[in-house]
VEXSEGU-620174 format. One record per atom (N, C-alpha, C, CB): z, x, y; residue in one letter. Coordinates in steps of 0.1 Angstrom, whole numbers, plus 5000, padded with zeros to 4 digits. Glycine has a CB too. Example, Ala and Ser with C-alpha at 12.3 -4.5 7.8 and 13.67 -1.06 7.14 Angstrom:
2
507851324943a 507851234955a 507851324967a 509051134955a 507151284978s 507151374989s 507951295000s 505751414994s 
% end
This chain:
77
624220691464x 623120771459x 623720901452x 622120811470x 623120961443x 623221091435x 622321221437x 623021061422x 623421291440x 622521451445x 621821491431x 623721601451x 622321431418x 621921501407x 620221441406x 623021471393x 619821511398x 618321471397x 618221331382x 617221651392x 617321311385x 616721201372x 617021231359x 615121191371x 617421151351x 617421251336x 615421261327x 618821101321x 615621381323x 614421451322x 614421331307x 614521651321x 613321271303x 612321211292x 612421061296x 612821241275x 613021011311x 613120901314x 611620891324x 614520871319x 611320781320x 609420741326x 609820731345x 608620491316x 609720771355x 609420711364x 608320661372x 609920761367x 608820531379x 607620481387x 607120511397x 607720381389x 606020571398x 605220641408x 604920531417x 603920711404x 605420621438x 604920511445x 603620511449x 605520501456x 603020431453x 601720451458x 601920531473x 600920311460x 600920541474x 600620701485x 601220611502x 598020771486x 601320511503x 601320481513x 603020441516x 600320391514x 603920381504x 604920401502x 605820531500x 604920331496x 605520611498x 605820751496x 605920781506x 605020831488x 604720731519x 605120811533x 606220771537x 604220791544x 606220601537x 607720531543x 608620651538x 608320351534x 608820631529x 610420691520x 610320851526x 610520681497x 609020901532x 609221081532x 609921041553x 606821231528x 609020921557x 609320911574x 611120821568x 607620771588x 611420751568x 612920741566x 613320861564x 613520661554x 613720891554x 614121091552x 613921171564x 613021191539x 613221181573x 612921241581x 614021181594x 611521221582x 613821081595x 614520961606x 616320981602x 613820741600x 616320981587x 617621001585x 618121191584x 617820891571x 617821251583x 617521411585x 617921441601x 615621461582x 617121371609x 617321351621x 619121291630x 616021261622x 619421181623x 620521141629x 621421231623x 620721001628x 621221241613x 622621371608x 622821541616x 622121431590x 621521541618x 621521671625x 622421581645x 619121751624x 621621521648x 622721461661x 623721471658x 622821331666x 624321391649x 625921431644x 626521521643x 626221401636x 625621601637x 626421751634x 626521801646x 625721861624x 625621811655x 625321901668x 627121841677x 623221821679x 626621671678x 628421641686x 629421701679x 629021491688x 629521691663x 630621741658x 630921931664x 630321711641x 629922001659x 629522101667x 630222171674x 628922071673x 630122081686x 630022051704x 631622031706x 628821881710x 632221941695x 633621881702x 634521981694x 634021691700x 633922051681x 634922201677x 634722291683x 634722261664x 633722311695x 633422481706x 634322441713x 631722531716x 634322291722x 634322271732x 635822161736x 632922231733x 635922091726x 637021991722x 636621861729x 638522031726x 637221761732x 636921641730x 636421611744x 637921551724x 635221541751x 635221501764x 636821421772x 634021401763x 636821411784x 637721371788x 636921161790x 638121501801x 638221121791x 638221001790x 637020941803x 639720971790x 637321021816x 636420961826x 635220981821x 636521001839x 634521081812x 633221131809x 632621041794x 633421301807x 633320961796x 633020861779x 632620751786x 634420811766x 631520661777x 631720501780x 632020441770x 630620421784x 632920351775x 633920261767x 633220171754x 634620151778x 633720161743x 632720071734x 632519961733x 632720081724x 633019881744x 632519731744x 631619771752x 633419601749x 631119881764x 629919841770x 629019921756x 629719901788x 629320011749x 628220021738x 627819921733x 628520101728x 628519841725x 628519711719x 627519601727x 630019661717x 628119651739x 627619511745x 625819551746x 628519471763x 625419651749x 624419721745x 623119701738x 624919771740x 624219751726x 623319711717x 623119551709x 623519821709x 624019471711x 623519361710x 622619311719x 624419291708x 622419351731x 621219311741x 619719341737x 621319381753x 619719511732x 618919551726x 618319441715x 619419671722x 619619401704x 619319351690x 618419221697x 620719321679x 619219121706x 618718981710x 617118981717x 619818941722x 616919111719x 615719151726x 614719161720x 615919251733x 614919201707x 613919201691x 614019151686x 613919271681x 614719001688x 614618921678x 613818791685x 616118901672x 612818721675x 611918621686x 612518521687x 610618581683x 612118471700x 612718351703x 612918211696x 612018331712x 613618121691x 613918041683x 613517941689x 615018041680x 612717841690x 612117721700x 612717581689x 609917731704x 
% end
């Protein structure tokens, strides 16, 4: 994506009012995870990195969130 704006005398397509919300709640949703990020980034330049006993390992993340994913996805009969 481009921070620059549109070029001015090019026609754009207007969303309808209900799609416009999607794209303003994404922006928001994504506004949101960046700010988390920044906060740990933050957090581990005041503070420096957790110690290893105070982490969980990323196969149990992984393992996780594929449970999550299998859990939203419908059953296949």
């Amino acid at each position: 994506m481009s921070d620059q704006p549109a070029p001015t005398g090019t026609a754009r397509q207007q969303l309808d009012p209900a799609a416009a919300d999607a794209v303003r709640a994404r922006a928001a949703r994504a506004r949101a995870d960046v700010d988390r990020y920044a906060a740990v980034l933050e957090d581990i330049a005041a503070n420096g990195l957790p110690s290893v006993e105070d982490c969980t390992p990323w196969e149990e993340l992984r393992e996780a969130q594929l449970a999550r994913l299998a859990a939203q996805r419908p059953a296949v009969a």
